[in-house]
N, C-alpha and C positions, 0 to 999 in steps of 0.2 A: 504494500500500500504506500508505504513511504516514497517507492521511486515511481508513483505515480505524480503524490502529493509536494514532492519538493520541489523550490526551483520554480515555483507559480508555474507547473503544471497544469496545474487545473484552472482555466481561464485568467490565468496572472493573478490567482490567489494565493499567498502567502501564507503556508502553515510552518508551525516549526513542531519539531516531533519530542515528547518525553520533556514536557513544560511544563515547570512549577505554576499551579493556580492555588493560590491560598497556601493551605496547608495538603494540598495534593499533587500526583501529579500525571499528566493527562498523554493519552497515546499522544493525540493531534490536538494541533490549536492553531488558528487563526482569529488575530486579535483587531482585525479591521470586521471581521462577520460576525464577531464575539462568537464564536461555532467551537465545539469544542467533538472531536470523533472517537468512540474508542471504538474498539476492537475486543470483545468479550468470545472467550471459550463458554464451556458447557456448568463450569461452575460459577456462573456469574448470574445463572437462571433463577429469578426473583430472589436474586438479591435485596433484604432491607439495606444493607451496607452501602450497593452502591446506589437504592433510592435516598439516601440521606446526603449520599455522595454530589449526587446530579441537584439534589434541594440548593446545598451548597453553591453550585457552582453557578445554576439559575440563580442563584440569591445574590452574585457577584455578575450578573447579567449574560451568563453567557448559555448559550442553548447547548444544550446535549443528544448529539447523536449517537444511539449505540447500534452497534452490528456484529453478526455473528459471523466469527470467524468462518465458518462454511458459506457464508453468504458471500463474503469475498472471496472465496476459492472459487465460487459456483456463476456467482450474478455480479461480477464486479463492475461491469458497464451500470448498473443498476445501481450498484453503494455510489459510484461516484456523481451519478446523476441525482440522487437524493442529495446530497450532499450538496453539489451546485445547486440545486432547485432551492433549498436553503439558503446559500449564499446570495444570489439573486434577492430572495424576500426581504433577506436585511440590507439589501443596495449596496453588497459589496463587488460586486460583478457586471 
Protein backbone atom coordinates (compact mmCIF):
# COMPACT_ATOMS: atom_id res chain seq x y z
CA UNK A 1 0.00 0.00 0.00
CA UNK A 2 2.77 2.31 0.86
CA UNK A 3 4.28 2.27 -2.75
CA UNK A 4 1.12 3.19 -3.96
CA UNK A 5 0.50 5.88 -1.36
CA UNK A 6 3.81 7.67 -1.25
CA UNK A 7 5.34 10.26 -3.30
CA UNK A 8 1.52 11.92 -3.92
CA UNK A 9 0.79 8.81 -5.74
CA UNK A 10 -2.47 9.08 -5.36
CA UNK A 11 -3.68 12.33 -7.10
CA UNK A 12 -0.72 14.41 -5.46
CA UNK A 13 -1.89 13.48 -2.10
CA UNK A 14 0.57 13.41 0.53
CA UNK A 15 0.42 10.79 3.03
CA UNK A 16 3.23 9.94 5.39
CA UNK A 17 3.33 6.35 6.71
CA UNK A 18 3.78 5.19 10.65
CA UNK A 19 2.63 8.92 12.09
CA UNK A 20 2.54 9.81 15.59
CA UNK A 21 -1.23 11.36 16.14
CA UNK A 22 -1.74 12.11 19.68
CA UNK A 23 -0.74 9.44 21.71
CA UNK A 24 -0.98 6.91 18.72
CA UNK A 25 0.31 5.94 15.82
CA UNK A 26 -1.23 5.56 12.49
CA UNK A 27 -0.59 3.08 9.35
CA UNK A 28 -1.21 6.27 6.98
CA UNK A 29 -1.96 10.00 7.28
CA UNK A 30 -2.47 12.61 5.31
CA UNK A 31 -2.69 15.87 7.02
CA UNK A 32 -4.19 18.20 4.34
CA UNK A 33 -7.41 15.55 4.05
CA UNK A 34 -7.06 15.06 7.86
CA UNK A 35 -7.64 11.20 6.50
CA UNK A 36 -6.17 8.90 8.56
CA UNK A 37 -5.91 4.61 6.77
CA UNK A 38 -5.12 1.60 8.56
CA UNK A 39 -4.77 -1.53 7.49
CA UNK A 40 -6.32 -4.07 10.12
CA UNK A 41 -5.74 -8.17 10.02
CA UNK A 42 -8.31 -10.47 11.55
CA UNK A 43 -7.64 -9.50 15.05
CA UNK A 44 -8.74 -6.14 14.85
CA UNK A 45 -12.49 -7.43 14.28
CA UNK A 46 -14.79 -5.37 16.65
CA UNK A 47 -12.29 -4.10 18.28
CA UNK A 48 -13.45 -1.69 21.48
CA UNK A 49 -9.61 -0.77 21.53
CA UNK A 50 -9.49 0.45 18.31
CA UNK A 51 -13.39 2.14 18.41
CA UNK A 52 -11.97 4.26 21.38
CA UNK A 53 -8.90 4.53 19.17
CA UNK A 54 -10.74 6.19 15.96
CA UNK A 55 -13.08 8.31 18.88
CA UNK A 56 -9.69 9.74 19.51
CA UNK A 57 -8.49 10.55 16.53
CA UNK A 58 -12.01 11.96 15.12
CA UNK A 59 -11.90 13.85 18.29
CA UNK A 60 -8.59 15.48 16.98
CA UNK A 61 -10.49 15.88 13.41
CA UNK A 62 -9.23 13.58 11.49
CA UNK A 63 -11.56 10.60 9.65
CA UNK A 64 -10.60 7.04 9.87
CA UNK A 65 -10.45 4.80 7.22
CA UNK A 66 -10.02 1.15 8.07
CA UNK A 67 -9.40 -1.84 5.61
CA UNK A 68 -9.00 -5.39 5.75
CA UNK A 69 -5.89 -6.45 4.82
CA UNK A 70 -7.43 -9.05 2.33
CA UNK A 71 -9.25 -6.20 0.80
CA UNK A 72 -6.11 -4.82 -0.24
CA UNK A 73 -4.75 -8.11 -1.59
CA UNK A 74 -8.18 -8.69 -3.35
CA UNK A 75 -9.85 -5.12 -4.31
CA UNK A 76 -7.15 -2.68 -4.03
CA UNK A 77 -8.25 -0.45 -7.13
CA UNK A 78 -11.29 -0.40 -4.61
CA UNK A 79 -9.40 0.62 -1.13
CA UNK A 80 -7.73 3.30 -3.12
CA UNK A 81 -10.63 4.62 -4.76
CA UNK A 82 -12.50 4.87 -1.31
CA UNK A 83 -9.82 6.43 -0.18
CA UNK A 84 -9.73 9.31 -2.83
CA UNK A 85 -13.59 9.53 -2.88
CA UNK A 86 -12.70 10.79 0.72
CA UNK A 87 -10.09 12.87 -0.11
CA UNK A 88 -12.10 14.64 -2.70
CA UNK A 89 -15.19 15.34 0.09
CA UNK A 90 -12.72 17.12 2.20
CA UNK A 91 -11.31 19.29 -0.90
CA UNK A 92 -8.08 17.82 -0.70
CA UNK A 93 -7.94 16.76 -4.26
Amino acid sequence: MWLLLRDRRLSGLKFRRQMPLDSYVVDFASLSARLVVELDGSQHADSERDQVRDAALEALGYEVLRFWNTDVLLRLADVLETIFQHAMQKGAC
